[in-house]
C-alpha positions as CSV (number, residue, x, y, z in Angstrom):
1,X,14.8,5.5,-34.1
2,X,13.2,6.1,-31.1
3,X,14.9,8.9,-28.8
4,X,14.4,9.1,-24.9
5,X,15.9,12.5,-23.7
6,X,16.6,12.6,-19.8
7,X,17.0,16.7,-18.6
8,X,19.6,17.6,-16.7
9,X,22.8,20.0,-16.0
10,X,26.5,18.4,-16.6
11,X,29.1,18.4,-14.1
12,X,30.1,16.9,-11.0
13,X,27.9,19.6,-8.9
14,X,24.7,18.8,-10.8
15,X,24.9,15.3,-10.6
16,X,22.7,14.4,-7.5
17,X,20.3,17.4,-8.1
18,X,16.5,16.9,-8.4
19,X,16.7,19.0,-11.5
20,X,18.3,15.9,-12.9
21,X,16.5,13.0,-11.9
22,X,15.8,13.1,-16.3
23,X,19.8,11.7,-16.3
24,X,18.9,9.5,-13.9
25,X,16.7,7.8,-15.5
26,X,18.8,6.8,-18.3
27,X,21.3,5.7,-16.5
28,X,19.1,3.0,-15.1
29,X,17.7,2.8,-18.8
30,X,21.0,1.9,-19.9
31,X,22.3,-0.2,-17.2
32,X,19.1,-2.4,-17.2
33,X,18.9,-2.9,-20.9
34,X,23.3,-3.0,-21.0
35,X,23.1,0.0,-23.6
36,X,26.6,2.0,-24.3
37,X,29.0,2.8,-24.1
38,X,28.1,6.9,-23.7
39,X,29.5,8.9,-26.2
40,X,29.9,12.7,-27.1
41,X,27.4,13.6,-30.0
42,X,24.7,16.0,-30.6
43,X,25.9,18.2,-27.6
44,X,25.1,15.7,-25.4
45,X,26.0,12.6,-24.3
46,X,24.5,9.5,-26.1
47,X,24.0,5.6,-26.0
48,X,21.8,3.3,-28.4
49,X,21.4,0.3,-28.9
50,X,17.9,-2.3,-29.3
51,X,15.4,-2.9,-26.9
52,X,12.9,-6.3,-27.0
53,X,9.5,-5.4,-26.7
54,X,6.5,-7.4,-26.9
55,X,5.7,-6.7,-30.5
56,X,9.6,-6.8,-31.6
57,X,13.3,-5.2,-31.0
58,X,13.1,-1.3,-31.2
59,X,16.4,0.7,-31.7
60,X,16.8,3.2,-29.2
61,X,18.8,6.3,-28.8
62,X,19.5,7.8,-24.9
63,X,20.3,11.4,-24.9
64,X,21.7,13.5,-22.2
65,X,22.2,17.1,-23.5
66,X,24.7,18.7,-22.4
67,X,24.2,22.3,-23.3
68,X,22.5,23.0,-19.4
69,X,19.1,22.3,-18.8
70,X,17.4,25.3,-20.6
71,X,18.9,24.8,-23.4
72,X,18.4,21.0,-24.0
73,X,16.5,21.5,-27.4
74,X,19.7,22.4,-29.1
75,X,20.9,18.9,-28.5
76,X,17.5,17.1,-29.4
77,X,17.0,18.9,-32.4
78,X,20.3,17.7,-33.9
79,X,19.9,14.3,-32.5
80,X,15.9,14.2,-34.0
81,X,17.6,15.9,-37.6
82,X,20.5,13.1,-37.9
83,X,18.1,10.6,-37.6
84,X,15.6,11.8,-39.7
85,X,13.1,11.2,-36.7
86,X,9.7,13.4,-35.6
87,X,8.4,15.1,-32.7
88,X,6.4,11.6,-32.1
89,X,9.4,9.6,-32.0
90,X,10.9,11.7,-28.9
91,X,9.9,11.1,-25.3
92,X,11.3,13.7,-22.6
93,X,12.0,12.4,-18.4
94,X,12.1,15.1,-16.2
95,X,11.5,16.4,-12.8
96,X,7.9,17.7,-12.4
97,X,7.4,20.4,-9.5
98,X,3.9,20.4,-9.7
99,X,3.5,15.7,-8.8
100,X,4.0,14.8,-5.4
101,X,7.4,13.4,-4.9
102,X,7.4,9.8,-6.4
103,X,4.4,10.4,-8.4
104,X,4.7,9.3,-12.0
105,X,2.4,10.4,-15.4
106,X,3.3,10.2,-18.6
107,X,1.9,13.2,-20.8
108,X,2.0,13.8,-24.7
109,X,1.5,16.8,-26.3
110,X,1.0,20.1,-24.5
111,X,2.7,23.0,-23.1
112,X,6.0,22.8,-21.0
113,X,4.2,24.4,-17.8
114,X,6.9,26.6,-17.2
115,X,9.6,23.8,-17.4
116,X,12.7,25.9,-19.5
117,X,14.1,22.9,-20.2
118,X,10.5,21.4,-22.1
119,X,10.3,25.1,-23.3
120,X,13.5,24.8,-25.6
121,X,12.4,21.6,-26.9
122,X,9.1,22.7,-27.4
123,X,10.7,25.8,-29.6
124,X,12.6,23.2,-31.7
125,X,10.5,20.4,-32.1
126,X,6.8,21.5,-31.7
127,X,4.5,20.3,-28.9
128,X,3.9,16.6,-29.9
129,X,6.8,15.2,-27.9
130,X,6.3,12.6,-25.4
131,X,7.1,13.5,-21.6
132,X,7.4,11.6,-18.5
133,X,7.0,13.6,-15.5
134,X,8.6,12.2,-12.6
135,X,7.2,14.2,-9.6
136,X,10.0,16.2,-6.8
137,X,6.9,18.2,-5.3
138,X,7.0,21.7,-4.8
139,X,8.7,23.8,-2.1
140,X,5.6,25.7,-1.3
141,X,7.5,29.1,-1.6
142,X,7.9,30.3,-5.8
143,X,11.3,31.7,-4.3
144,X,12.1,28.6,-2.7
145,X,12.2,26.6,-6.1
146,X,15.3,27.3,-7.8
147,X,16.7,26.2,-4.3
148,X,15.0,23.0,-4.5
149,X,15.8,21.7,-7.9
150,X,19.2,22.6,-8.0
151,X,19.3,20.6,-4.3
152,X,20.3,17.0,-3.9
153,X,17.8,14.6,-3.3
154,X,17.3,14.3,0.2
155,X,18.2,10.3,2.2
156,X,14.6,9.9,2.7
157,X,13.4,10.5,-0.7
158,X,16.2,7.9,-2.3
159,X,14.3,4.2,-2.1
160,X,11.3,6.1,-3.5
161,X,13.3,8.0,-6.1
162,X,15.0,4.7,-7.3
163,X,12.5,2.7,-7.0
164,X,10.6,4.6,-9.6
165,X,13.6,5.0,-11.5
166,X,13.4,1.0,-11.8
167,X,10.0,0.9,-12.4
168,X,10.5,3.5,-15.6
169,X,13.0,0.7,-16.9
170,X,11.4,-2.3,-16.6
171,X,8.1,-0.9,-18.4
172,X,10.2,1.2,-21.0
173,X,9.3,-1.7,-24.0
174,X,5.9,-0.8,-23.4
175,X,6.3,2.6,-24.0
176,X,8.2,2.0,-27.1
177,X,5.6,-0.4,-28.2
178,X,3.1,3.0,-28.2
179,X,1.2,1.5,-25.4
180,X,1.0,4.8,-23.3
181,X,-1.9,4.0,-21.4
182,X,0.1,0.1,-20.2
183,X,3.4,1.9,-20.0
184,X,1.8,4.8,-16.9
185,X,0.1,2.0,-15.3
186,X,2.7,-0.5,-15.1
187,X,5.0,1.9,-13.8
188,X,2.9,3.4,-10.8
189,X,1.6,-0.6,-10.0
190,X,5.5,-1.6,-9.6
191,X,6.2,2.0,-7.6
192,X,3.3,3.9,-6.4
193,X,3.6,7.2,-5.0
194,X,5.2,7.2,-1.5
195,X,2.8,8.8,1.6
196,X,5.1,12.1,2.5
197,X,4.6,15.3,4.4
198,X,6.5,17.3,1.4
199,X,3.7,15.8,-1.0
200,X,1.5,18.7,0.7
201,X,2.0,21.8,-1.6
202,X,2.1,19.5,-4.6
203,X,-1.2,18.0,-4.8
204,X,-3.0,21.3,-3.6
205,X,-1.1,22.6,-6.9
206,X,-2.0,19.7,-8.6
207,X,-6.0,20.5,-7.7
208,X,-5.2,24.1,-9.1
């Protein structure tokens, strides 16, 4: 079973925050591939069903934890353990401060980068989960960030933000195939970057 976790808070008030652009991206996951219906397990919320990919039909499992986002590998953990799965079998979306806004990479293995919600994972499964980073830039002010994640997306940043949203669907097979390298650049050839002012502090943080 291959697992794709999307980080987020629950509730109402969360639900448009950057901080949970990882639900997000399930939901399109879901919708485009008519997965469901969500369910309550694992402390989360959960979907499965199969995907067709190039070399086959891969059962899937989508997992929302619902435990807040800093405590997400509580949920993952119990999901990975049910299934008998492994760290390689997982693949994290969430938002990435340090990417430009709309910038897309897909890492494995690694630290969480100050990410609580990678960091809980991390403490439960090991570092050799999968993670897509979908890029909200950064602030520019350290204080400024809890602000920022825990914001809506702004109007302007919504065709961009969906856009890569769809992209992340359409290439998903790929990436359940194991073909990383196909998987990152199909998504950033069907929705590259957008050219924004806010993209500033990221990329000199990204040249750090």
């Amino acid at each position: 079973m291959k697992i794709l976790v999307g980080l987020g808070n629950p509730g109402d008030k969360y639900a448009r925050n950057r901080h949970n652009v990882g639900f997000m991206a399930l939901d399109v996951i879901a919708d485009h591939y008519r997965l469901g219906p969500w369910r309550a397990r694992f402390q989360g919320l959960t979907c499965e069903g199969a995907i067709d990919t190039p070399k086959g039909r891969v059962k899937v499992l989508l997992l929302k934890p619902q435990t807040f986002y800093n405590d997400s590998g509580n949920a993952v953990r119990a999901a990975v353990d049910f299934y008998k799965s492994g760290a390689e079998d997982v693949t994290v979306f969430h938002d990435e401060l340090d990417l430009t806004p709309g910038k897309f990479r897909f890492k494995r293995g690694g630290g969480h980068g100050g990410n609580n919600g990678l960091r809980s994972t991390i403490a439960h499964l090991g570092p050799d989960i999968q993670r897509g980073r979908i890029g909200i830039g950064h602030p520019g002010d350290k204080n400024k960030v809890t602000g920022h994640v825990l914001s809506d997306f702004a109007k302007a940043e919504e065709p961009w933000r969906d856009d890569l949203l769809d992209a992340i669907a359409r290439a998903i097979p790929l990436l359940l195939d194991g073909d990383v390298d196909q998987f990152q650049t199909k998504v950033t050839h069907l929705a590259p970057a957008p050219d924004a002012p806010l993209q500033r502090n990221a990329k000199a943080r990204e040249a750090d």
